[in-house]
C-alpha positions as CSV (number, residue, x, y, z in Angstrom):
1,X,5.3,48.6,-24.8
2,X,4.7,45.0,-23.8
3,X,3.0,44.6,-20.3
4,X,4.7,42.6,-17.7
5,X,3.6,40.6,-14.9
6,X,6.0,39.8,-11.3
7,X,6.0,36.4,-11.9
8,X,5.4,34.5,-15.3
9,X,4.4,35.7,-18.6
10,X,3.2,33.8,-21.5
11,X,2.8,35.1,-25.0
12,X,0.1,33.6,-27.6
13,X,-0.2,35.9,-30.5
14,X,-0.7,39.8,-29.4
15,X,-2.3,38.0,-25.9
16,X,-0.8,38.2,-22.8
17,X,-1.3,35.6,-20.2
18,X,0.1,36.4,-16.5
19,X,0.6,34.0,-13.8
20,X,1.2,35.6,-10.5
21,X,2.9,33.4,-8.0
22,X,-0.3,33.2,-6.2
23,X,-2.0,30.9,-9.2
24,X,1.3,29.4,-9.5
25,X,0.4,27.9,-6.1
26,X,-3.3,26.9,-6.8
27,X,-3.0,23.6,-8.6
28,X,-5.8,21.3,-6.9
29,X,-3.8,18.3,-5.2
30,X,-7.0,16.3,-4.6
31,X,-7.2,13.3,-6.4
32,X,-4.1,14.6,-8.9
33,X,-1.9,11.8,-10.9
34,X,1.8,11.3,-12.6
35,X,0.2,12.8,-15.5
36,X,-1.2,15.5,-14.4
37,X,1.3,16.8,-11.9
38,X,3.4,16.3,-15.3
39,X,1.7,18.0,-17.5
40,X,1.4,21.3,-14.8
41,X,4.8,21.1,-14.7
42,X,6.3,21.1,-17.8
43,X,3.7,23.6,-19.0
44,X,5.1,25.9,-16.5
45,X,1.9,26.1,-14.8
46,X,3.1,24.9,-11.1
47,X,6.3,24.5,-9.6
48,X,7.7,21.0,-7.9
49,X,8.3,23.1,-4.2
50,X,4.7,24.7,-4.7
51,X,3.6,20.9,-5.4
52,X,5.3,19.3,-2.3
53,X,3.7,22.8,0.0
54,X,0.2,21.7,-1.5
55,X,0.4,18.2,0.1
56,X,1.8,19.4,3.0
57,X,-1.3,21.4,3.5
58,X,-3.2,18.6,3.4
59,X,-1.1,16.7,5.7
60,X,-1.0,19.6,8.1
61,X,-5.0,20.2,7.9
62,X,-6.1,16.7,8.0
63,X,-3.4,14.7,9.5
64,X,-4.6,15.2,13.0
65,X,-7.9,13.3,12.6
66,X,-6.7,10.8,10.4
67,X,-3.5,10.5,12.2
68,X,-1.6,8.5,8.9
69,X,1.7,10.3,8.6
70,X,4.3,9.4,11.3
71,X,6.9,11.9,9.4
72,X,7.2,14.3,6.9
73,X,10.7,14.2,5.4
74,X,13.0,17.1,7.0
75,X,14.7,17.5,3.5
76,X,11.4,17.4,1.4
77,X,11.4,21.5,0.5
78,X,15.1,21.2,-0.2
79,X,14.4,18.6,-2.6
80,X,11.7,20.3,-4.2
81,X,13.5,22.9,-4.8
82,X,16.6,20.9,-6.3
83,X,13.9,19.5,-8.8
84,X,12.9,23.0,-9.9
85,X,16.5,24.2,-10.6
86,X,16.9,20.2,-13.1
87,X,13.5,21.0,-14.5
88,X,14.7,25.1,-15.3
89,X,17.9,23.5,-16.8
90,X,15.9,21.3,-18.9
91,X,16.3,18.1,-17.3
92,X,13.5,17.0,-15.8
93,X,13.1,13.4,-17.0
94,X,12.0,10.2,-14.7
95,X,8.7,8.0,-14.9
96,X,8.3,9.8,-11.0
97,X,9.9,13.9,-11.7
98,X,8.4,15.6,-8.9
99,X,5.8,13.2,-7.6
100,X,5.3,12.9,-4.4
101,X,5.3,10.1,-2.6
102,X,4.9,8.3,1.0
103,X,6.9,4.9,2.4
104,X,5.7,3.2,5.2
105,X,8.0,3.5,7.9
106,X,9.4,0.1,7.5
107,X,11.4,0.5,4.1
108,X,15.1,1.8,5.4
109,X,15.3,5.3,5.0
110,X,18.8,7.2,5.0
111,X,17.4,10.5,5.6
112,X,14.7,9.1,8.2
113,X,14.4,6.9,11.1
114,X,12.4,3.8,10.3
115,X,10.9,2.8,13.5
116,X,8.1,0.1,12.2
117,X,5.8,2.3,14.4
118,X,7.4,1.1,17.4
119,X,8.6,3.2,20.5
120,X,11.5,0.7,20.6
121,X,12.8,1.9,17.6
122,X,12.1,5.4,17.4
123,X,15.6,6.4,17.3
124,X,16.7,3.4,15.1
125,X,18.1,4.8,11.8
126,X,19.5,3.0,8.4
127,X,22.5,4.6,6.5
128,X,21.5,3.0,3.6
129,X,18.5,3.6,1.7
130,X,16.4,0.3,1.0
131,X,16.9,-0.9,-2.7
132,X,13.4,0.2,-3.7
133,X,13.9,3.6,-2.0
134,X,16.6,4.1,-4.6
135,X,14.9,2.7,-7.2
136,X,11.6,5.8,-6.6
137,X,14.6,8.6,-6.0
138,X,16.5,7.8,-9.0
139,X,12.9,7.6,-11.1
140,X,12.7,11.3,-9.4
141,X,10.2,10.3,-6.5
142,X,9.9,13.0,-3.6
143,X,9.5,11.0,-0.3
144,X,7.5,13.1,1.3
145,X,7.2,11.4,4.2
146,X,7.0,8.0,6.2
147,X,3.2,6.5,7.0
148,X,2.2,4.9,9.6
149,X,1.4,1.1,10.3
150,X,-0.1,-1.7,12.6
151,X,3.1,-1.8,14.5
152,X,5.8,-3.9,13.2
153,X,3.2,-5.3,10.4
154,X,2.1,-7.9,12.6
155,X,-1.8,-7.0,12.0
156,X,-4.2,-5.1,10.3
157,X,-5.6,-2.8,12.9
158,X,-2.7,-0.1,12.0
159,X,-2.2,1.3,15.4
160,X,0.9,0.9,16.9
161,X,3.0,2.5,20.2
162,X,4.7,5.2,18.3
163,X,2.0,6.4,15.9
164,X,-0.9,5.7,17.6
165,X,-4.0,4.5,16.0
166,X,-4.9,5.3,12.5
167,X,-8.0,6.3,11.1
168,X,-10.1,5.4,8.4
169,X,-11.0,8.6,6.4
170,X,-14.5,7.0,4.8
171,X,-14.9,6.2,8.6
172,X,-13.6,7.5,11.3
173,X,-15.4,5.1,13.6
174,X,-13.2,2.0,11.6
175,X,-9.5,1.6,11.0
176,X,-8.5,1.5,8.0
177,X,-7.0,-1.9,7.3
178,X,-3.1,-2.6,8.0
179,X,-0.8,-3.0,8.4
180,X,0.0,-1.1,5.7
181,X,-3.1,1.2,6.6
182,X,-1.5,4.2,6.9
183,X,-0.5,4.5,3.6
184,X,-3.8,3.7,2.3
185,X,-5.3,6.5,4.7
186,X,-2.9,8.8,3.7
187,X,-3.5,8.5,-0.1
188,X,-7.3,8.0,-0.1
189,X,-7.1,11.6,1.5
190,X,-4.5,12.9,-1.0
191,X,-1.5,13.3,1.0
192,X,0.4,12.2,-1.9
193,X,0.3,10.9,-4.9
194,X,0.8,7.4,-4.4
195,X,2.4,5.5,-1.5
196,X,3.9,1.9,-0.7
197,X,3.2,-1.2,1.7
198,X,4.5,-4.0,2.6
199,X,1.9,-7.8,2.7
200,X,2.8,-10.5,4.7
201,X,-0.7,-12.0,5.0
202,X,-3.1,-8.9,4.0
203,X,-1.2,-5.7,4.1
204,X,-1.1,-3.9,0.7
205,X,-4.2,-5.7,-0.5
206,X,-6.4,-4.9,2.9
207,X,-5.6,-1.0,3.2
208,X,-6.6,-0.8,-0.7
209,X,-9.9,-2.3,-0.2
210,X,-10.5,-0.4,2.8
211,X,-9.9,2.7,1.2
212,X,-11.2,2.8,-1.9
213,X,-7.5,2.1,-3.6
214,X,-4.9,-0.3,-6.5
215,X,-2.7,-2.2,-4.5
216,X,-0.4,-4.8,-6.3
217,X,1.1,-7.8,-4.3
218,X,3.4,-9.0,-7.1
219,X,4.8,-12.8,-7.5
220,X,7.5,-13.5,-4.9
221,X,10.8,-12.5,-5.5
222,X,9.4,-9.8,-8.4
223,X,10.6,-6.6,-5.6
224,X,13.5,-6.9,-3.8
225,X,12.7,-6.8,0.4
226,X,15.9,-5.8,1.1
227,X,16.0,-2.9,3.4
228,X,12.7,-3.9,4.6
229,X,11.7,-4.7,8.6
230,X,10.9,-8.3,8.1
231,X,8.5,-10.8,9.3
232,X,8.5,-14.2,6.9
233,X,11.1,-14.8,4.1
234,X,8.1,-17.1,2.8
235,X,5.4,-14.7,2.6
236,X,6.7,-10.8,2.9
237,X,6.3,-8.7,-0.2
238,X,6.3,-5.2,-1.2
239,X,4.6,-2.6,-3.8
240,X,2.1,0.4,-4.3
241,X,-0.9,1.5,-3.4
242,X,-2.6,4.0,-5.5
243,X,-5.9,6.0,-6.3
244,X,-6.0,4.9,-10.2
245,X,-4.4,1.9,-12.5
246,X,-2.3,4.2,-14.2
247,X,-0.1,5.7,-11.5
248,X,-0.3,2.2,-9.6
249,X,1.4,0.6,-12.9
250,X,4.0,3.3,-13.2
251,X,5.0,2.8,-9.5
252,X,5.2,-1.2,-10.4
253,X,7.5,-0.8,-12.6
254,X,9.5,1.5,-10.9
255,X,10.0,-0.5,-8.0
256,X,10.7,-3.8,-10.3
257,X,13.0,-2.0,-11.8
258,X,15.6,-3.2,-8.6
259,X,15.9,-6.5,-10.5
260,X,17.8,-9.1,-9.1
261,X,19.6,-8.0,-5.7
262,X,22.1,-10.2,-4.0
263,X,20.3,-9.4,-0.7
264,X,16.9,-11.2,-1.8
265,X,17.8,-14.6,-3.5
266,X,13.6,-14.6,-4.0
267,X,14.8,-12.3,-7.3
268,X,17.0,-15.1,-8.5
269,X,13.6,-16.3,-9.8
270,X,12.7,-13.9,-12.2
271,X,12.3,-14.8,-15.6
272,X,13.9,-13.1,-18.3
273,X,10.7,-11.8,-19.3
274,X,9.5,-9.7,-16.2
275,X,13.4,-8.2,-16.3
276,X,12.5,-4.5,-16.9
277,X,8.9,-5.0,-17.8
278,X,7.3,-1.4,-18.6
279,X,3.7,-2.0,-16.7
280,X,2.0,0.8,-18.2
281,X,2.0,-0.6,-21.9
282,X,0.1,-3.6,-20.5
283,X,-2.6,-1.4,-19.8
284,X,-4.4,-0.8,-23.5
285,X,-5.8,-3.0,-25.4
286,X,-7.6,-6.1,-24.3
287,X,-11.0,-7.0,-24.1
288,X,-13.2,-8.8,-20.8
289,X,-15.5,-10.8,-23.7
290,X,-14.3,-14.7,-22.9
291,X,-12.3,-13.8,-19.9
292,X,-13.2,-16.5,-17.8
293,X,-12.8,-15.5,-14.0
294,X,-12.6,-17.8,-10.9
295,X,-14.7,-16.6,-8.3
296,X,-14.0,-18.2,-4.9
297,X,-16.9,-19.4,-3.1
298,X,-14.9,-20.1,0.0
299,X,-14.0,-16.6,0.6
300,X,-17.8,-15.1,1.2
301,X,-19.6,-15.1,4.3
302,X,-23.2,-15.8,3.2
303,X,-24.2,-14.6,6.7
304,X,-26.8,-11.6,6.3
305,X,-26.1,-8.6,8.4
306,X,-25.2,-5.0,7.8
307,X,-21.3,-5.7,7.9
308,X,-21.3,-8.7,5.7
309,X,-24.3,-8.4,2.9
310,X,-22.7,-5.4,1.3
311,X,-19.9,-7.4,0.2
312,X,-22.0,-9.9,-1.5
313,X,-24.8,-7.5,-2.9
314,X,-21.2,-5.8,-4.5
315,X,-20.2,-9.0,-6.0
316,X,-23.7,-9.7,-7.2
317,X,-23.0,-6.6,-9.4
318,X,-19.7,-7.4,-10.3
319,X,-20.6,-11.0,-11.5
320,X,-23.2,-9.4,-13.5
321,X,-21.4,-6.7,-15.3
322,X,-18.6,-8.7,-15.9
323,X,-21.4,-11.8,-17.7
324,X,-22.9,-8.4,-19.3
325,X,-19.6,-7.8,-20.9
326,X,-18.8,-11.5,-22.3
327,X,-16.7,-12.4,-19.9
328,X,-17.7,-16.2,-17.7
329,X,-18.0,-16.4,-14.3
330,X,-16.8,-19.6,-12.9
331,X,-18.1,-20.9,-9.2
332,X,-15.0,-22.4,-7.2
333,X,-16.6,-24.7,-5.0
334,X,-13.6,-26.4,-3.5
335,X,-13.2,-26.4,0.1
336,X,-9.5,-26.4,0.2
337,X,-10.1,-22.3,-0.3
338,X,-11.1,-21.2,3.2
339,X,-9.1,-18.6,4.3
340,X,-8.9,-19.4,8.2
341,X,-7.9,-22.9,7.3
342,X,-5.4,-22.4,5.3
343,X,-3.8,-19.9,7.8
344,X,-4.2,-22.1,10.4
345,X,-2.4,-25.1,8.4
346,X,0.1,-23.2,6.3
347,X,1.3,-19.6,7.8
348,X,4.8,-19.7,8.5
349,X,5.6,-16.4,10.3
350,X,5.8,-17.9,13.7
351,X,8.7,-20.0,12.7
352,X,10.6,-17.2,10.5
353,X,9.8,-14.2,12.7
354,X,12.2,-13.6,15.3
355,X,15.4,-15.4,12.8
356,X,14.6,-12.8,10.0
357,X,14.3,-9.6,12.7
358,X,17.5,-10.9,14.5
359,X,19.6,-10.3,11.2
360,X,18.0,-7.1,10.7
361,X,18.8,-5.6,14.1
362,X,21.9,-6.6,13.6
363,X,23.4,-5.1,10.4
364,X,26.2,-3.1,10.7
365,X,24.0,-0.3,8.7
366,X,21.5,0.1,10.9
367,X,22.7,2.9,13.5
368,X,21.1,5.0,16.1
369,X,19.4,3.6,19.0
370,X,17.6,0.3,18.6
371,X,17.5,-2.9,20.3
372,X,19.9,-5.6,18.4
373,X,17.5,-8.6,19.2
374,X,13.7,-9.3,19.2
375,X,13.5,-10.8,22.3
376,X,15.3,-7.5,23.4
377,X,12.7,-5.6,22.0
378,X,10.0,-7.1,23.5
379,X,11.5,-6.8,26.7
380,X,12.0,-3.2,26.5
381,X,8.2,-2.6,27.7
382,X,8.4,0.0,24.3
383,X,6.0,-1.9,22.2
384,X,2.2,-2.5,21.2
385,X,0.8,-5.9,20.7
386,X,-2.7,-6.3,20.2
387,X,-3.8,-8.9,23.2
388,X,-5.2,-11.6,20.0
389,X,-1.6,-11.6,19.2
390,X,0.0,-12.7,22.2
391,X,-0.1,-16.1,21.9
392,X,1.6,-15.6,18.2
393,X,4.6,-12.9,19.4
394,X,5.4,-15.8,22.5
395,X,5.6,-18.6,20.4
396,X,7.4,-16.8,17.5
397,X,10.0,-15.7,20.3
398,X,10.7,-19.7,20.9
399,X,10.5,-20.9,17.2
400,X,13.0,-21.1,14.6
401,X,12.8,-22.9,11.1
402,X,14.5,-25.7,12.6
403,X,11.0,-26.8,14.6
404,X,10.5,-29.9,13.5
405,X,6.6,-29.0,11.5
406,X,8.2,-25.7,9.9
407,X,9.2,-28.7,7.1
408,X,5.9,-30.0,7.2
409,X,4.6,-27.0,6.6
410,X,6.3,-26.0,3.4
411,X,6.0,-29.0,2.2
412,X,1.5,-28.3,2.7
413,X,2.6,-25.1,0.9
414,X,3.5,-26.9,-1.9
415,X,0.9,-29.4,-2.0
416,X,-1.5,-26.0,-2.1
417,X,0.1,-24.3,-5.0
418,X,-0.4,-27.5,-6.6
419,X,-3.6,-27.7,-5.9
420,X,-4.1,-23.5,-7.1
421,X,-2.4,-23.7,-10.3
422,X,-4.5,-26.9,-11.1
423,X,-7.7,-25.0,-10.6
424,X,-6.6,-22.4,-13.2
425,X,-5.9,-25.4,-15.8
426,X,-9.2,-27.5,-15.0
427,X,-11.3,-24.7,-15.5
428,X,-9.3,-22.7,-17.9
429,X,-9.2,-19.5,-15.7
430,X,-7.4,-16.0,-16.4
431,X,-8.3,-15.3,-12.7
432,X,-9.3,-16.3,-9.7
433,X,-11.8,-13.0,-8.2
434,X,-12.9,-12.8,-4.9
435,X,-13.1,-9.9,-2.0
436,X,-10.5,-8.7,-0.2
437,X,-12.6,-9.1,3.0
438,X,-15.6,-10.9,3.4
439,X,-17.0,-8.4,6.2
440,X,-16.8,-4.5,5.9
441,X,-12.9,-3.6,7.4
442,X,-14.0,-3.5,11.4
443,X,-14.5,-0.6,13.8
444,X,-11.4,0.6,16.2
445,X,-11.4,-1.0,19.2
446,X,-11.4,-4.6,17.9
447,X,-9.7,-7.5,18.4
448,X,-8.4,-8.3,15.1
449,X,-8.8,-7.4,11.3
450,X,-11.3,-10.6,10.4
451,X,-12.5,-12.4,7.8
452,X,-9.9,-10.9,5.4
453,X,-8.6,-13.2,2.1
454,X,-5.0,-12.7,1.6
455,X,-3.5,-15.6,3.2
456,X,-3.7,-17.7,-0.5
457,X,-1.2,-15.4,-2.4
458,X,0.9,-14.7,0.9
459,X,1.9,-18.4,0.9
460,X,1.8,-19.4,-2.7
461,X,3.7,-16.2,-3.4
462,X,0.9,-15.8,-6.6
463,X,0.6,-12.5,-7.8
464,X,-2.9,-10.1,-7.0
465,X,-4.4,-6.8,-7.8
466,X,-6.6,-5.0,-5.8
467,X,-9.1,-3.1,-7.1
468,X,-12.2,-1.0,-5.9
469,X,-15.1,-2.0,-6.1
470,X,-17.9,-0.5,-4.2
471,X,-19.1,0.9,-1.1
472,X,-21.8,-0.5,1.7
473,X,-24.9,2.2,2.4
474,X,-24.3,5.2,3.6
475,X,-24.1,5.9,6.8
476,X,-24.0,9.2,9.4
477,X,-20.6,7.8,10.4
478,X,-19.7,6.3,6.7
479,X,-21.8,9.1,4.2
480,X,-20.3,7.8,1.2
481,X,-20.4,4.2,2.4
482,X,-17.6,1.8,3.4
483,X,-15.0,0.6,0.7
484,X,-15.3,-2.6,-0.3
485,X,-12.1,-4.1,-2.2
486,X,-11.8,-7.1,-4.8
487,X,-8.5,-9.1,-5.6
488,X,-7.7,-10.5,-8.7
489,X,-5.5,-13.4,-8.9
490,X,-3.1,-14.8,-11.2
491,X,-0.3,-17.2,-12.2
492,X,3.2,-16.0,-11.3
493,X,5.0,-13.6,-13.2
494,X,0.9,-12.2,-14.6
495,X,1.2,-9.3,-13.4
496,X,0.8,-7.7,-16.7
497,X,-2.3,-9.5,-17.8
498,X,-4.0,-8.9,-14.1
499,X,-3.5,-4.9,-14.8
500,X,-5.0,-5.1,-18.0
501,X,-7.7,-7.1,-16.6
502,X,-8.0,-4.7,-13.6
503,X,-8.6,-1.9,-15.9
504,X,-11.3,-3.6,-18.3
505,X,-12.9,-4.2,-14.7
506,X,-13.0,-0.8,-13.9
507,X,-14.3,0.8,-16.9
508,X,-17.3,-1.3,-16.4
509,X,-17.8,-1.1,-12.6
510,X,-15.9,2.5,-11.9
511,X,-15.8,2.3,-7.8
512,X,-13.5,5.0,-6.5
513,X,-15.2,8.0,-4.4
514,X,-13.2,10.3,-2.7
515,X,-13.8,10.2,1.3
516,X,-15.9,13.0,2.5
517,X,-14.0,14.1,5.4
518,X,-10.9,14.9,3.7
519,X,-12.6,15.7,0.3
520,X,-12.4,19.9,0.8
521,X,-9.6,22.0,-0.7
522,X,-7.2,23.2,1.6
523,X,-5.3,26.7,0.7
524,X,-1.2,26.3,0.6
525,X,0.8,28.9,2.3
526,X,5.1,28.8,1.4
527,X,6.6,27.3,3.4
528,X,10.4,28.6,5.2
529,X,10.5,25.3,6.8
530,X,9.3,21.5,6.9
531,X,6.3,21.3,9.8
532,X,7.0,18.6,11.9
533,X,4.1,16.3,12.6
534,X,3.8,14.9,15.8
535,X,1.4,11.4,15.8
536,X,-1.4,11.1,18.4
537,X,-0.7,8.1,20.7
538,X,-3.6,9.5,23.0
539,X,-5.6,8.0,20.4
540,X,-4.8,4.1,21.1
541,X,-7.6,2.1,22.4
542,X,-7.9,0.9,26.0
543,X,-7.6,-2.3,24.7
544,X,-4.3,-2.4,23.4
545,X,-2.3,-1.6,26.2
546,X,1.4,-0.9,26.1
547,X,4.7,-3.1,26.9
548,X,2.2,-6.1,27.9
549,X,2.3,-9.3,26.1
């Protein structure tokens, strides 16, 4: 007589192997990937429900000191479940079965409220799912829930009136970079697999350096940002953040996959070649030896002190494993590439602002409770803005596009991307390199997310990876150190060459650490219902008072 087991039982020969539902539960969450959450599941080892419970543990355990996760998705066990029954019948097929997965909560959800983290919109809610959302779901993407984000994506402090101030897991002294900061929280401590941001200046590419994390900020009009709270039709753009290469080029292609969308005439400019592009095949092959790499004087502050050295002594080691390899480091000493100047000359979200969020408010999908104008938003006294960013919320309430220097101003734009794609011809680059942030990402409280680098790509609408690349000293409040983040950047449409090149990087100069206060193992219960999280807005700083601006 064979022997049986109550739950699963595997045969190899005359040996029996039982898995009790208990072990069927146990698969370690921490740090996990596509492939492995794959390869449990379609070796029967795990379930997709027992999956979704072991995130939630983590959500449930660590959520209240890290304070990322705005919502966890109401539906998210039923849809686990629904994925078990495909996978039993033997069709569990998509790049993203099973994976779970976080939005920030300014992509349109149908089965959510998207609130852009402001108390103003808290009962706002889309009957159409944003073009991307639809792209993860139909890849089999669980949304497991919706992060949180400087509000409205206007900064990169990440704290916001309706989901309070996020913080930064490495730590918890600093915010973790923003807006989209609360995806990058939120996946740093594995409460999913991978997660998506939104960059108008900084915002995938700041959150991934600050946490350790890929980010890609592809070439304008690559992703469709329909769907999408808006802030500048020049500069917005979505994608992924992730915790390797791998899953962050799976989730690039996924969201490509939208193509050209009626609703974002930026897609009209996509080349036949980057139609369908499968970014995980660019990921073998290759080799750094005569790479030659850009590396951007302008963006370093040479100043010595304990926030600002570490990024330089990081690059010092960079530069050098990268020579060590073959590759040439090339000194870009032109001082048209200062960050603060070329926001100051060339930033057009004042202009586009309150035009773009006007339409939004105003679609006929967009029910629920929600103010249909920005300047009746703003005048609801149900909003955060950070008291540096008064002067830009006032003026961007009284622009348009028709001011009269919004012309002269695309017009500098295009002078610059002159200018950038010249520097990758005189000098024969494959990249320009720099960091994300010339200054460790700064401590709660402050007045702004400074000396960050993203403003070159936001305007030229070039493409840029992110990629770890080390950590400052350890610290009692930081014990594994500070995340320091490095962008690569390319011509448009390279995002195919940049992740092969962010992958040669890392096998030289592997950077990711897992943060230590979120690094133990949390034990999963099942689950009869979804928990609901409730944010901490006790949290916000004094200095960012409510409803004033």
């Amino acid at each position: 007589m064979r022997p049986t087991c109550a739950a699963l039982t595997f045969w190899a020969s005359s040996a029996v192997i039982c898995i009790t539902f208990a072990q069927l539960n146990s698969y370690d969450v921490r740090e996990t990937t596509i492939e492995g959450i794959h390869n449990a599941l379609y070796s029967d080892l795990t379930t997709c429900r027992s999956i979704v419970e072991s995130f939630i543990a983590r959500i449930e355990a660590y959520n209240p000191t890290i304070n990322a996760i705005i919502a966890v998705n109401p539906n998210v066990l039923a849809i686990a479940d629904d994925k078990d029954d495909t996978l039993a019948a033997g069709n569990g097929t998509g790049a993203l079965f099973c994976i779970p997965s976080l939005v920030k909560d300014n992509y349109d959800t149908s089965d959510m409220n998207t609130t852009g983290g402001c108390l103003d919109l808290a009962e706002s809610q889309p009957t159409v799912d944003a073009p991307v959302v639809t792209a993860l779901k139909n890849a089999g993407a669980i949304i497991i829930g919706k992060t949180n984000l400087h509000e409205l994506a206007l900064e990169g402090l990440t704290v916001s009136s309706l989901g309070g101030q996020t913080v930064n897991p490495y730590d918890l002294t600093r915010t973790p970079g923003g807006s989209s900061g609360g995806t990058g929280a939120a996946v740093a401590a594995s409460f999913a697999v991978f997660g998506t941001g939104t960059d108008t200046v900084n915002s995938l590419r700041s959150p991934a350096s600050a946490n350790s994390l890929f980010s890609v900020r592809p070439t304008r009009g690559l992703i469709s940002r329909a769907g999408i709270i808006p802030i500048s039709f020049t500069q917005d753009a979505i994608g992924p953040i992730a915790r390797n290469i791998d899953d962050l080029a799976v989730a690039l292609t996924v969201m490509a996959s939208v193509g050209y969308d009626p609703n974002d005439n930026a897609t009209a400019l996509i080349p036949s070649s980057s139609l369908g592009q499968g970014y995980s095949a660019a990921l073998h092959g290759g080799s750094l030896q005569g790479m030659r790499f850009g590396l951007v004087e302008g963006f370093f502050n040479r100043t010595a002190s304990k926030e600002i050295t570490p990024v330089s002594q990081i690059f010092d080691d960079i530069n050098a494993a990268l020579t060590s390899n073959g590759a040439t480091i090339v000194p870009i000493m032109s001082s048209i590439f200062n960050s603060t100047a070329i926001s100051n000359a060339f930033d057009t979200q004042r202009f586009e602002y309150r035009q773009n969020m006007d339409t939004y408010l105003s679609r006929a999908s967009l029910h629920g409770t929600h103010p249909s104008t920005l300047n009746e938003l703003y005048s609801s006294g149900k909003y955060l803005v950070i008291p540096s960013q008064y002067s830009y919320v006032n003026t961007a309430l009284v622009s348009s596009t028709d001011n009269i220097t919004y012309a002269g101003i695309r017009l500098g734009i295009q002078n610059l991307t002159v200018t950038l794609e010249n520097t990758f011809k005189a000098h024969s680059l494959d990249a320009l390199i720099y960091p994300e942030q010339a200054n460790l990402v700064v401590k709660i409280g402050s007045s702004s997310q400074s000396g960050r680098n993203g403003i070159l790509a936001a305007v030229t609408g070039f493409p840029v990876v992110t990629v770890p690349a080390g950590f400052s000293p350890s610290t009692a409040d930081a014990p594994v150190g500070v995340p320091i983040g490095m962008e690569i950047l390319g011509l448009p449409w390279t995002e195919a060459s940049l992740l092969n090149m962010a992958r040669l990087i890392t096998e030289v100069k592997r950077a990711r650490r897992m943060p230590k206060s979120t690094e133990a193992a949390v034990e999963s219960v099942q689950l009869g219902e979804v928990p609901k999280i409730v944010p901490d807005t006790k949290n916000i700083p004094k200095a960012y008072p409510i409803g004033i601006l």
